[in-house]
C-alpha positions in Angstrom: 0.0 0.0 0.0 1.3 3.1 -0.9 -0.3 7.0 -2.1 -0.4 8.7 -4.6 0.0 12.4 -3.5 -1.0 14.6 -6.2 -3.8 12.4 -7.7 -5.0 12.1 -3.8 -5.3 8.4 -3.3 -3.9 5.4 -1.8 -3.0 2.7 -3.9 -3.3 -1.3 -2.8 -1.2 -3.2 -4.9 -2.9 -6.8 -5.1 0.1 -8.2 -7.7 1.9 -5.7 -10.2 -1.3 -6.0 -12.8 -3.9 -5.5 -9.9 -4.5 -1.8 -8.7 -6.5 -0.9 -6.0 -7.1 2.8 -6.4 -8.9 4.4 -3.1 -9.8 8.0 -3.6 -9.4 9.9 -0.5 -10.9 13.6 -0.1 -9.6 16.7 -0.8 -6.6 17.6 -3.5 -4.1 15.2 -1.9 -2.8 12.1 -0.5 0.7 12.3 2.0 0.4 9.3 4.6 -1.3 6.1 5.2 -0.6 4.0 8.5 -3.1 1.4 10.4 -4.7 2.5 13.2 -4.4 0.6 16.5 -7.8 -0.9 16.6 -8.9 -1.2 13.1 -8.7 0.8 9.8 -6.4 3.5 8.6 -5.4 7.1 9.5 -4.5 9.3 6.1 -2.8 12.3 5.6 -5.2 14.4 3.4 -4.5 17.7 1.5 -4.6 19.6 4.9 -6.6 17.0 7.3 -6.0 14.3 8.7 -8.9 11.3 8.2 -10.1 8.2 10.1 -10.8 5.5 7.9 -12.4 1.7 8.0 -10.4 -1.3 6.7 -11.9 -0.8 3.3 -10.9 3.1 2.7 -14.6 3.7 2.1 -16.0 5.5 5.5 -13.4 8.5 5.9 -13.6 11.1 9.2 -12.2 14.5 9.9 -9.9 14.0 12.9 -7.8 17.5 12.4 -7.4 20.2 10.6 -3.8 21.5 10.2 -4.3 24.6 8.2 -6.4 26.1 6.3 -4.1 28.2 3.9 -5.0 27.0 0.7 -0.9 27.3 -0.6 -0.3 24.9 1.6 -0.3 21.0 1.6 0.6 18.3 4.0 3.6 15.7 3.1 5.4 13.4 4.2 5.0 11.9 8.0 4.9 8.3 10.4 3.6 7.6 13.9 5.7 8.1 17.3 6.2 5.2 19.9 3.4 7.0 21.9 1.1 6.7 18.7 0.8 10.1 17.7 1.0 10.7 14.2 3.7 13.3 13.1 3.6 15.1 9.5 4.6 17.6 8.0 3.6 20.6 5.3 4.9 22.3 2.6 3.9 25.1 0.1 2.5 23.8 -3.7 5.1 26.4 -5.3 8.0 24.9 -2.7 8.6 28.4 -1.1 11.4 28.1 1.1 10.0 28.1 5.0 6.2 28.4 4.7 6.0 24.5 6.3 5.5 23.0 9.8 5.7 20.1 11.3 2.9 18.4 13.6 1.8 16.3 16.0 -1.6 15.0 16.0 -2.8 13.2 19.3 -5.5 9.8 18.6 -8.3 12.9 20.1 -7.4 15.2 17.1 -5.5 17.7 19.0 -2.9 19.2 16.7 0.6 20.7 18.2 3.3 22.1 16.2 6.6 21.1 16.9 9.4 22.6 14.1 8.4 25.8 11.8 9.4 27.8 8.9 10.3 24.0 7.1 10.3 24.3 3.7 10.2 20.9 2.5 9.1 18.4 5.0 9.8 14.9 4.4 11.1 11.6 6.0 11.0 10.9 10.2 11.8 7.8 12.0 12.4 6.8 15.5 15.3 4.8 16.6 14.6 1.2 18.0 14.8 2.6 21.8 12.5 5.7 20.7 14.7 7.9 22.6 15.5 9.8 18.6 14.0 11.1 15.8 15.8 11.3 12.6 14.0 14.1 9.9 14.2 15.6 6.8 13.4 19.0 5.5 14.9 18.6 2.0 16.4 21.6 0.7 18.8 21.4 3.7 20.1 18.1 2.4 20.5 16.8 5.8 18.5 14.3 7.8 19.0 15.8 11.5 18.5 14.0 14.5 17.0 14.9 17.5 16.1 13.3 21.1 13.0 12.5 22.3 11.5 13.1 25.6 10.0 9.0 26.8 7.0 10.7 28.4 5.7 13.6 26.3 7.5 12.9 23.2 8.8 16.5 22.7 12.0 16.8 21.0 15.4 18.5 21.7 18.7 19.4 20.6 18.7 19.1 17.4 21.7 18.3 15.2 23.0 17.7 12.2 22.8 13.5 11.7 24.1 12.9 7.6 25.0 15.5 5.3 24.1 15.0 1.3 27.0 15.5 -1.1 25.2 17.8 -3.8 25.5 15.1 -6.5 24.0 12.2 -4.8 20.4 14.4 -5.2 18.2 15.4 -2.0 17.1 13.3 0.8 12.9 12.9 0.5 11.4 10.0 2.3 13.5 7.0 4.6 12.6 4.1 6.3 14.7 2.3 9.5 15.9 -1.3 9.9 16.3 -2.7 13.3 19.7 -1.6 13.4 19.0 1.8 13.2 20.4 2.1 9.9 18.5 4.5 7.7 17.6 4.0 4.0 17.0 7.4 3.0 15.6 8.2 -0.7 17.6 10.5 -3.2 15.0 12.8 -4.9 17.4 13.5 -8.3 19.8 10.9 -7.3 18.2 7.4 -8.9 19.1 5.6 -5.4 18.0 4.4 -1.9 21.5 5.6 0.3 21.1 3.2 3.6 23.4 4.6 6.6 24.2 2.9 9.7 23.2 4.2 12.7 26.4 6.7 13.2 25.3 8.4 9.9 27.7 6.5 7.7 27.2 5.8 4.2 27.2 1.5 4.2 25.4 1.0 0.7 23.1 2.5 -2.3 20.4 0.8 -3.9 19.9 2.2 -7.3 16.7 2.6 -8.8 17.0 2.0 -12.7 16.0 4.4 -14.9 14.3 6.6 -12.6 15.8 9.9 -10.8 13.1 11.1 -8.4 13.0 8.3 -6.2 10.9 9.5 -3.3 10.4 6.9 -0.6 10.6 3.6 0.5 9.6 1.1 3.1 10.2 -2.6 4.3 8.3 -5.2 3.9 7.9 -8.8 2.6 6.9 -11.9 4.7 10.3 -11.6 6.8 10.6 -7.6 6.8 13.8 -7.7 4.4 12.6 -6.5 1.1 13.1 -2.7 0.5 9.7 -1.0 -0.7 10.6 2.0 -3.1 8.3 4.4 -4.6 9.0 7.5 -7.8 7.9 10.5 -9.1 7.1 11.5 -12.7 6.6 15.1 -11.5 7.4 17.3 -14.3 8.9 14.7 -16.2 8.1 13.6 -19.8 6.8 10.1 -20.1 9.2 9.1 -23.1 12.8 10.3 -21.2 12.0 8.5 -17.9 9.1 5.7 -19.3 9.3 3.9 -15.3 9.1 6.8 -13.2 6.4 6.6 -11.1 6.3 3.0 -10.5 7.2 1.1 -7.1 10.0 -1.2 -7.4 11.8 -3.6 -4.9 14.8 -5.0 -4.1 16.2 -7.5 -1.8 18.2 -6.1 1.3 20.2 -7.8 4.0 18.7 -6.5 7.0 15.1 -6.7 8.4 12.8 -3.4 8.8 12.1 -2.1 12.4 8.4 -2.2 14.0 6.0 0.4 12.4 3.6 1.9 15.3 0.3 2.3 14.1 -1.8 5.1 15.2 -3.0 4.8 18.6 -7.1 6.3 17.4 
C-alpha cells in the first residue's frame, strides 16, 4: 500500500497488474498507517482522516491549516502513537512549512516551523531519537525525544548529502537503526548505519526522483521504493512513477500504528 500524492489516493497493490485505487478527499494524499484498533489514519491535502479497513468511511480528525498554498507531506507515527507530518507550500517556497503532532483525540501541536520541504522521520529502535528531513537542507538531522511527552530537543546535524548524490525525500529504519534514506534526483536508496555513515546504495533503474521507501515482505527484508514522474516527460524517464523492490540484508524495524 502506498499513495499517490497529487492524484490524492492510496493505492493497494494486489500483484503488479492489480490496482486498487482508493480516492481519498480533498486535492491530496501524503500518509497512510493502520490505526491501533482497526482501519487507517491518512494524511489528506490539509486533514487528517479516520478511515475503516476498506478506505470507504473517511472522518475529519484535524485540521492542520487552512491556507490553501499549503499541503501536507510526508510523515509516520511516534512510539506513543501520535502521528507526526509535515507541510509544505504547492510552489515549494522556502519556509512556509511546519511540522505536527496530532494526538489519537485530534489535537494538533506544532513542533518545528518555517520547514520548507518536509519529508522523512523515523524513530530509533529505543524511541529515545528522531531522525527528519526538510529537504532543501540536504540533511537528515536527529533529535532526542522526551520518553514521556514525546517532545523533541537538541537538534543536530545527523548525515549531510553530497550535492551530487540528489536530495534526501522519504527513509525508512531497519532494526539496526540504519537508515535508507531516498535521493530525490539521485536514482538511489542511500542506507546509513546508525552513526550516519554511508554502508550502501540501492539504485533505482532508470528513474531519478525516487521519493520513498519502506520494508516489507513476509520476513521484513525486502526494501519498498516508490517515484515520481513530477514534471517529467513520459518518453525520457518511461518507469518513473512506478514502485519497485529490491532485496536487502537487514530486516525493517516495528512500524507503530496510530493509537485512534
Amino acid at each position: 500500500m502506498c499513495v499517490d500524492v497529487l492524484s490524492a489516493s492510496v493505492v493497494e497493490i494486489l500483484s503488479p497488474d492489480d490496482l486498487k485505487i482508493n480516492t481519498v478527499p480533498g486535492g491530496a494524499a501524503t500518509v497512510v498507517r493502520r490505526r491501533a484498533g482497526a482501519g487507517f489514519v491518512i494524511g489528506g491535502e490539509r486533514e487528517i482522516f479516520l478511515t475503516d479497513d476498506d478506505l470507504l468511511d473517511f472522518r475529519s480528525l484535524a485540521t492542520l491549516t487552512t491556507d490553501l498554498a499549503i499541503r501536507s507531506n510526508d510523515g509516520g507515527c511516534d512510539p506513543l502513537g501520535n502521528l507526526i507530518i509535515g507541510t509544505m507550500a504547492y510552489d515549494e517556497s522556502p519556509g512556509k512549512g511546519s511540522l505536527y503532532r496530532v494526538t489519537p483525540n485530534g489535537n494538533v501541536t506544532t513542533l518545528i516551523s518555517s520547514i520548507s520541504i518536509s519529508n522523512g522521520v523515523q524513530w530509533s529502535r529505543d524511541g529515545s531519537r528522531v531522525f527528519y528531513i526538510d529537504t532543501p537542507t540536504r540533511r537528515v538531522d536527529v533529535f532526542d525525544v522526551d520518553d514521556r511527552s514525546g517532545s523533541w530537543s537538541r537538534r543536530r546535524p545527523h548525515i549531510r548529502v553530497d550535492d551530487e548524490a540528489g536530495f534526501p525525500d522519504g527513509m525508512a529504519i531497519d532494526e539496526n537503526d540504519g537508515l535508507w534514506v531516498a535521493m530525490w534526483g539521485g536514482a538511489s536508496i542511500n542506507h546509513y548505519d546508525d552513526s550516519g555513515v554511508l554502508v550502501d546504495v540501492v539504485t533505482v533503474p532508470g528513474v531519478s526522483q525516487v521519493s520513498s521507501c519502506a520494508f516489507g515482505g513476509s520476513d521484513m527484508d525486502r526494501l519498498f521504493i516508490t517515484t515520481s514522474r513530477k514534471n517529467l516527460d513520459d518518453s525520457t524517464e518511461p518507469d518513473a512513477g512506478a514502485v519497485f523492490a529490491a532485496d536487502v540484508s537487514v530486516r525493517g524495524a516495528r512500524i507503530t500504528d496510530f493509537g485512534g
